[in-house]
N, C-alpha and C positions, 0 to 999 in steps of 0.2 A: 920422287917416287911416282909410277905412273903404273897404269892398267895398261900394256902394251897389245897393242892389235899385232894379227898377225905374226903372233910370236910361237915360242913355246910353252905352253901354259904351266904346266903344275910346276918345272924345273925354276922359273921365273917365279911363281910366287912362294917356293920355298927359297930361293935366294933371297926375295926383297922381305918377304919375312925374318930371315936371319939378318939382313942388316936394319931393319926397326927393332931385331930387340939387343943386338947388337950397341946401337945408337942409343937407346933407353939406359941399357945399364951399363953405358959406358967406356965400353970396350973397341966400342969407335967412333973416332972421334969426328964429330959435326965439322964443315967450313965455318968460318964465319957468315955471318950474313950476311955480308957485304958479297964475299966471294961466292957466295951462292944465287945472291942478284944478280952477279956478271957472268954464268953460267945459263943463267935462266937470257937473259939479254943474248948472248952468243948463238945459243938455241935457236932462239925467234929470230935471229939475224940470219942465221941459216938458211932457217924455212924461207925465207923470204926471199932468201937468193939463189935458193931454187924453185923460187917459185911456189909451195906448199901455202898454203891457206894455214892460218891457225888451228882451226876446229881438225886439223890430221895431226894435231900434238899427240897423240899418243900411239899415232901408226909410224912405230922407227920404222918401219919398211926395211931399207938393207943396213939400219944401223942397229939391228936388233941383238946380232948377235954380239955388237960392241958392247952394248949396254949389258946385256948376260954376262960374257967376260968381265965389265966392269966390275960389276955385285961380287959376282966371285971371287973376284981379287979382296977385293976391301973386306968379305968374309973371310977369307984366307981357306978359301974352296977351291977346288977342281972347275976347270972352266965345262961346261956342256961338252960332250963327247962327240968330235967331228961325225961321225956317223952321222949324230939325229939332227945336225943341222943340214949336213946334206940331203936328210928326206923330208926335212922340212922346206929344202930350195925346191926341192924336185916336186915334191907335191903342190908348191903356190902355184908352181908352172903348168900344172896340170889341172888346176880347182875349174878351170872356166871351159875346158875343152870336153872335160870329163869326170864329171861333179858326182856321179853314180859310183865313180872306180877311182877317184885321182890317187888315193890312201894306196894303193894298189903298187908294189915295186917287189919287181923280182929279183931285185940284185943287194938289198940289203938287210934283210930279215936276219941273215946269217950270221950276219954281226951285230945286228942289234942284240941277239938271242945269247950270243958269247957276252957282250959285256954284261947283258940281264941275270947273267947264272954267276957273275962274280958276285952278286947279293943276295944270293937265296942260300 
């Protein structure tokens, strides 16, 4: 479980909230620990081999929406909604050019606003 930089934030801590209490009572089930070491090992063999310092462990950077998909599957959720992770791409690309406006996109409001009225 990890505090992800550069991610999306509330959708990501309600997934990894559903799977800690998911894990607590039960309903899914833990690796062993063994196989959780060799996960943790794979990780850092990663970063390693591209290069990443340790201390960027919790910036998945372009693995972020893996890890989202992942939670959700093992909650047996709906993966995040292509929309907001395309304005989540389009926005990182814009944070350093245009830090006043980056939020700023005229081409998908329209559908973020259509999937937001399936839940009200």
């Amino acid at each position: 479980m990890v505090v992800p930089l550069m991610a999306i934030p509330f959708p990501v801590f309600q997934l990894q909230s559903r799977w800690v209490a998911g894990a607590l009572s039960g309903r899914i089930e833990l690796p062993s620990p063994e196989e959780m070491m060799l996960d943790v090992a794979a990780f850092y063999s990663d970063m390693e081999a591209h290069g990443r310092p340790k201390r960027f462990t919790h910036d998945l950077g372009a693995c972020t929406f893996e890890y989202e998909d992942w939670l959700a599957e093992r909650c047996w959720r709906e993966r995040i909604e292509e929309w907001r992770k395309v304005i989540h791409v389009a926005a990182r690309g814009r944070v350093w050019h245009r830090p006043e406006s980056y939020r700023d996109d005229d081409q998908l409001p329209d559908q973020a606003h259509r999937d937001l009225a399936k839940y009200l």
